[in-house]
N, C-alpha and C positions, 0 to 999 in steps of 0.2 A: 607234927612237924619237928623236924634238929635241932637244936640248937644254932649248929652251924647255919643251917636254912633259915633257921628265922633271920639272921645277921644277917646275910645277903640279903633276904627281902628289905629288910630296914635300909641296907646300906641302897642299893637300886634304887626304894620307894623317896629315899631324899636327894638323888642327882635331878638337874634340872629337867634333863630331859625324859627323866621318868615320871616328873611333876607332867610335864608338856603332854605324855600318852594320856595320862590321868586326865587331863581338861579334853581330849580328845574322844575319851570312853566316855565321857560324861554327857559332853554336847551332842555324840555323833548321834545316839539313837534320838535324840528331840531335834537334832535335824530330819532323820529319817521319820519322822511324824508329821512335821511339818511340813515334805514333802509328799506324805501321803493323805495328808489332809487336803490337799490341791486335786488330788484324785476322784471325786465324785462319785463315780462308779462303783471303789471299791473300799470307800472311806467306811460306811457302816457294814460290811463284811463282818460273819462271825464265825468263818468255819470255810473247809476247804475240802472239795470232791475230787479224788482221783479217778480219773475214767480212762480206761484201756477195752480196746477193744480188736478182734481178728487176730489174734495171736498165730492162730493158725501153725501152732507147736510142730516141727517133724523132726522126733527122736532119732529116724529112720537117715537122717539126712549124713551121715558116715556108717554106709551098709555093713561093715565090720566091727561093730560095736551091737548091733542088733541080737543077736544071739546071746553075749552077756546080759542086756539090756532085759529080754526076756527070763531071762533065769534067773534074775537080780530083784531084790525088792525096790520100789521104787525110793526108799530110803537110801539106797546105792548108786540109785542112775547118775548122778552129778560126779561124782567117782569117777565113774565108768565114761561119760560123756566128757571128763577132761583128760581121757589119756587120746580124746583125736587130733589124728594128724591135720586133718582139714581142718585149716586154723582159718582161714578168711569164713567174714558174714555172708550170708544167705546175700546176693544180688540179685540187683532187679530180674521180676519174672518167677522166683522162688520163693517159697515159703519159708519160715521162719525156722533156723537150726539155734542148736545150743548158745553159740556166742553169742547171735542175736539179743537170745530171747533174754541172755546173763544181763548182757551191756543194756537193754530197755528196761530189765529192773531197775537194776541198780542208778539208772537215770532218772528212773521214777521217785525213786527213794532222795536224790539230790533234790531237786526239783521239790516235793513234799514231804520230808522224814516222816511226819506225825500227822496223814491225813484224817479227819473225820469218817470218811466214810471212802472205801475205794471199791470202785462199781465196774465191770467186766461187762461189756456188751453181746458176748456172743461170739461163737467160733475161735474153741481153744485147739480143735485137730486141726490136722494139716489138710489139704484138698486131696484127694482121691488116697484116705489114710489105708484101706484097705487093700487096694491093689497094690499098695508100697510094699505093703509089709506081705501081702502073699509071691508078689515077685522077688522078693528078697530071701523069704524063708521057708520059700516051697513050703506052704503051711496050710493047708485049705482047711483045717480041724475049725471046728464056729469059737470052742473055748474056750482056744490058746490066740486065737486073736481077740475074743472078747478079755480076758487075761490082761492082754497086753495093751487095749485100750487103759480101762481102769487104770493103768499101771498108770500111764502116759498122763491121765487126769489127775490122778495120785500127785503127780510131782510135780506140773504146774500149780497147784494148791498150794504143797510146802515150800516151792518155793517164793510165792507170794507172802506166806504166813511166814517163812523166815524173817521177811523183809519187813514185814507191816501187822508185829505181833500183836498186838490192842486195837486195830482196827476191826470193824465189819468189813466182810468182802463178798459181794454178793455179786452171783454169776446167774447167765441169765444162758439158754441153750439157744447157740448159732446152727444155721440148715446143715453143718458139717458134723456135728457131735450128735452123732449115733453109731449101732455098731452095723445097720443096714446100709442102704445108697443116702443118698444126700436128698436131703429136703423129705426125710421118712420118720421120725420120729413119732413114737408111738406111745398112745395116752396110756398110764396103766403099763405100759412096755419096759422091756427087760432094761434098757438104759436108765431110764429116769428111776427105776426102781434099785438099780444099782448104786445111783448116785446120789441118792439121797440124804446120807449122811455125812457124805462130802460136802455136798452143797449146803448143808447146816449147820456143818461145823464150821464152815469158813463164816456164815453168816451169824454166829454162836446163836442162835434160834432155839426153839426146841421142838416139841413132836408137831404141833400144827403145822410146822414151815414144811415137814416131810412130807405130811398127808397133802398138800396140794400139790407138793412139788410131782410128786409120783403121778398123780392125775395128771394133772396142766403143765408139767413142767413150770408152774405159776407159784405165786404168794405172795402175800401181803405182811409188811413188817411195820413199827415206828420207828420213825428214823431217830436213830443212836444221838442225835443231839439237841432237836429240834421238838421241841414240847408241842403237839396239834398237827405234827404233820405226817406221813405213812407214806412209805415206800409200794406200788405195787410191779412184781416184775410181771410177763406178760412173754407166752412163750409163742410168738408170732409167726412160727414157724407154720402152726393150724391154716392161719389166713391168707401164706402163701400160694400164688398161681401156680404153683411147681407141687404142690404137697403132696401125696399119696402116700397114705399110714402102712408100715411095714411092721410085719409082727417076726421078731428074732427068733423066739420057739418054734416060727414054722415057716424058718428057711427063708427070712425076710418075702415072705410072699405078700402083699398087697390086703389090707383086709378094711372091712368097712369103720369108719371111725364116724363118732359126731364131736369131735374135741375143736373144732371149729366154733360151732355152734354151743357148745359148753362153753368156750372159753370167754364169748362174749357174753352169754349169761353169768358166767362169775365174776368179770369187771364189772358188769350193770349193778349188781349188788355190791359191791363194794364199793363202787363210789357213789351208790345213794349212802350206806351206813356213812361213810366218809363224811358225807354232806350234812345228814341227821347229829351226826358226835362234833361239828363245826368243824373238821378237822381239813386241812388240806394235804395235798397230795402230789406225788412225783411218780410218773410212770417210767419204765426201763424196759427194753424190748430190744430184740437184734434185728429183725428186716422192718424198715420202716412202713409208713402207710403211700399210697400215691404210684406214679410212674417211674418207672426203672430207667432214669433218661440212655445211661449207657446199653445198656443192651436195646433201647431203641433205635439208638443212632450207629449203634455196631451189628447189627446182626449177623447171623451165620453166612448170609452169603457175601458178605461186604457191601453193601449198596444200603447207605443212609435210607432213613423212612423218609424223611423229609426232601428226597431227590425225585419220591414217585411223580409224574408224571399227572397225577388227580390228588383229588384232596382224599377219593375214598382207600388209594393206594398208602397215603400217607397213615391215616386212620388205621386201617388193616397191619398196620409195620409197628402201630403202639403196646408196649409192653408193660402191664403193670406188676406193679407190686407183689397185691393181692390179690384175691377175688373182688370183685370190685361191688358186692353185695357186704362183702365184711369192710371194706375202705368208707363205703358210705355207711355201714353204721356203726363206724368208731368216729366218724365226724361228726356225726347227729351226735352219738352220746360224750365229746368232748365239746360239743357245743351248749348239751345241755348242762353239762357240770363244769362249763368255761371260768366260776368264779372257783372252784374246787380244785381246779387243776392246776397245776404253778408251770410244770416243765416237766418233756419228755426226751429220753434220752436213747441212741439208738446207734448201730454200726453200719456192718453186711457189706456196705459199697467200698468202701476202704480209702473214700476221700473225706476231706473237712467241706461237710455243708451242712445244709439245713432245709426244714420244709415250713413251711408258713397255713395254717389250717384257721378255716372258716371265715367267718364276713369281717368288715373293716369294724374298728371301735375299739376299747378298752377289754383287755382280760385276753388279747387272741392267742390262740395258742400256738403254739411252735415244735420241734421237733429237732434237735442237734445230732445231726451225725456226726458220730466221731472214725478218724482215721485210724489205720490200721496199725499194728504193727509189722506183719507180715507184707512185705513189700514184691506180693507176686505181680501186683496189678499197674508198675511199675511206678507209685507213686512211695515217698520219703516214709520210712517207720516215724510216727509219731502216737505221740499220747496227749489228753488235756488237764489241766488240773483249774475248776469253776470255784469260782466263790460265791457264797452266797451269805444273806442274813438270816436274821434271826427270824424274821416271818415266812422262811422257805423259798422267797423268793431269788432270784441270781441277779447278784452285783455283776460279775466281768466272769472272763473266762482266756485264758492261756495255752498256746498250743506250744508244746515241744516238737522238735525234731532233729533227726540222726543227719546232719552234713556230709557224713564222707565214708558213706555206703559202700563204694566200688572201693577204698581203702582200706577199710578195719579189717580185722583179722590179722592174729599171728603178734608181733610186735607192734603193732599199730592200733592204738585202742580205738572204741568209737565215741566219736564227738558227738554230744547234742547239747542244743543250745535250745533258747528260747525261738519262736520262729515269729511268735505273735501276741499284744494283748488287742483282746476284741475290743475294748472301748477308745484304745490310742488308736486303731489301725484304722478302725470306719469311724471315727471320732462322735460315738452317740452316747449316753449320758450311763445307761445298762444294758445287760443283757436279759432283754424282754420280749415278747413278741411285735412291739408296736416299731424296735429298731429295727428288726429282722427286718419284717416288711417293707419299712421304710430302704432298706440296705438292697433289700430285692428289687423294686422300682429304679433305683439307682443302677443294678446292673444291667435291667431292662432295656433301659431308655441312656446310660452312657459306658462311651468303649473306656475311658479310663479304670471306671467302676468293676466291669466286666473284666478287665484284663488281672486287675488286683483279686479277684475272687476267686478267677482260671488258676494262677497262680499257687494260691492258698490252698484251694480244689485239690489241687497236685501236692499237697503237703511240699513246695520249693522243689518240686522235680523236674527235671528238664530231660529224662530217659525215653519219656514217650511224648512229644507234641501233639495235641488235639487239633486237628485238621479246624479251620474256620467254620468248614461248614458244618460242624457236629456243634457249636458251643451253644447256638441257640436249645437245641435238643436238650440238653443239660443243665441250664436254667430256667427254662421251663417248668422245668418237675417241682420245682420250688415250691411254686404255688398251685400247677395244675394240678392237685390230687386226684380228679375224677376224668374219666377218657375225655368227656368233652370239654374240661378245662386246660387241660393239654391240647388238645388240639386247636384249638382256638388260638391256642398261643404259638403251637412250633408250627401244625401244617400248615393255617391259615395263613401265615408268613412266608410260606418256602415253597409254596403251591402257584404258579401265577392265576390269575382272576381272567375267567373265559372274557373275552370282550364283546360288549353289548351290540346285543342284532341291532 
């Protein structure tokens, strides 16, 4: 420091009212203590998880910049992606373009500069990335569009690790990231095998994290801060009701796979060693386990499940998950390791819920969907950031979200704010499976309850109104994970009751 500079600080540090900041800097953080000592919830907190999920990337999204974009390293695309003219964000019903995807960084980054750990749930392309990009570049060549994926992964990557350089950031494969149709992803296949160094260099890993990635699109890590606890990601795409393995060397044609079946053999061993080494555990997955409430209560012809006419009408209109052979035996085996498992983490639907898994009592387990950022399904870009302690377990958990969607773009930055903390909002002690539950009952049985959850559901969107008679269909799924726990719960309700001969 100057001389001169020193003299000004001297002269400043002895006016009154630079004494008056002083007493200010000194008090204000042990007020800020003592008001977070009133916090319960997140009072023993020791660490903080950033979860993003559905990004649902489209580079593609100013068709005149695609041909650079192609020819460019992906070291170059942010260049290249800031000479467009189309300045406004992706709006409702759209996938996520450049400005978006900038502005949910960099809010990310407000929000937690210095996360512990930041976790990607699945589906970094955009929806139908293939057809974009061959109506765009009359390109039918397999790879200069495989090329141009890579690229596209490429630079979501760096631009994560720009932002969050000493973090782990571990990504997990949504039914959209391949280079075949959707929900094809293939064990051993040309993607996963492509991405593998990607995917471990962001999670700084090293060669074991590849060798399963490339198999299962799966692995197993210790979690970066937490002494006894392990990360398993979980490529659930296999378990999907949509699934059918495509092989990219031959023309994405359909071929036989057992990575279903492998993949629940390789959590079954891992979370017995889990259990043998004392150790606890966090699972991460993109399509959850259970019924798909929205595509029950939406289906392709319009007409609600829950308007048929019989109960067996309504039944027949239920849409699950998964195969409902692998849904019950991920619930057997997260029932048998219910003291092992802390908390699972998951996207795909692109609203803020949750599923509640196995019988009433201590240890139950849970399931957090996280929101999207990609606001095609007309619900608000949000992200969360969870706290937890030091035994793995979760203290609270925080939802962000984008305000003024139809606005941003061009001179008009975008706003996000906080949208929610889960323990102020359902006013329950943590975030654990015994609140969920408790929180699910609540929306069950009252409309106040329900209305505030519809709400949240919608990440604060008001683009698309869910008809009344859908809401039950979608609470539901909460806890119905198996067909006939759903129905018990939406048809038996919505079905009338023949009247007794």
């Amino acid at each position: 420091m100057s001389c001169a500079a020193e003299n000004r600080r001297r002269a400043t540090d002895c006016h009154p009212s630079s004494r008056l900041r002083t007493y200010i800097l000194v008090l204000l953080p042990l007020l800020l203590i003592s008001g977070a000592a009133g916090q319960p919830a997140r009072k023993n907190a020791t660490g903080r998880l950033l979860i993003a999920s559905d990004v649902h990337f489209n580079p593609m999204a100013d068709p005149s910049l695609v041909a650079d974009l192609a020819a460019a390293d992906s070291s170059q695309w942010e260049t290249i992606l800031q000479r467009s003219k189309l300045a406004a964000f992706s709006s409702y019903g759209q996938d996520t373009n450049w400005w978006l995807l900038r502005s949910a960084l960099e809010a990310m980054v407000r929000a937690e500069p210095h996360p512990a750990l930041v976790m990607f749930t699945g589906d970094l392309l955009a929806h139908d990335f293939r057809r974009t990009y061959q109506s765009i570049t009359h390109d039918s060549e397999p790879e200069h569009y495989r090329a141009f994926v890579l690229k596209t992964v490429d630079f979501v990557a760096l631009e994560f690790r720009k932002r969050f350089v000493a973090a782990k950031i571990l990504l997990t494969p949504g039914n959209n990231d391949e280079y075949c149709c959707d929900y094809s992803i293939e064990a051993n296949g040309a993607f996963l095998l492509d991405t593998a160094e990607r995917a471990r260099d962001l999670a700084m890993e090293g060669e074991p994290f590849s060798a399963t990635w490339k198999s299962l699109g799966s692995y197993s890590l210790e979690h970066p801060k937490l002494h006894g606890v392990r990360i398993l990601s979980l490529n659930t795409i296999f378990w999907s009701a949509h699934y059918r393995a495509a092989s990219f060397s031959h023309g994405c044609a359909t071929v036989n796979s057992t990575a279903a079946s492998d993949l629940l053999t390789w959590l079954k061993s891992q979370l017995a060693e889990a259990e043998q080494a004392h150790e606890k555990v966090w699972l991460m997955f993109h399509i959850p386990p259970g019924i798909d409430g929205w595509a029950t209560t939406h289906p392709y012809d319009g007409t609600a499940a829950g308007t048929g006419s019989s109960a067996a009408s309504c039944a027949s209109s239920v849409v699950p998950m998964w195969v409902p052979e692998w849904t019950a035996r991920f619930d057997s085996l997260l029932e048998r390791y219910r003291s092992t498992v802390l908390a699972s983490f998951a996207g795909h639907t692109h609203v803020d819920d949750f599923r509640v898994i196995g019988t009433d009592g201590a240890n139950r387990q849970f399931v957090l969907i996280d929101p999207a950022i990609s606001p095609i399904y007309d619900q608000n870009p949000g992200f969360r950031i969870v706290d937890f302690r030091s035994d793995g377990t979760l203290a609270d958990q925080t939802t962000y979200f984008l305000t003024n969607l139809k606005q941003a773009g061009g001179k008009t930055g975008g706003r996000w704010r906080r949208e929610y903390t889960f323990s102020r909002r359902w006013k329950v002690p943590q975030l654990d499976g015994a609140s969920l539950a408790k929180i699910y009952d609540e929306i069950a049985t009252r409309n106040t309850a329900r209305d505030l959850w519809l709400h949240l559901y919608m990440v604060s969107s008001s683009a698309a109104p869910i008809p009344a008679k859908d809401v039950r269909g979608l609470y539901c799924a909460i806890s119905g994970l198996t067909q006939q726990g759903y129905e018990s719960c939406y048809c038996a309700a919505t079905v009338p009751e023949k009247p007794s001969p």
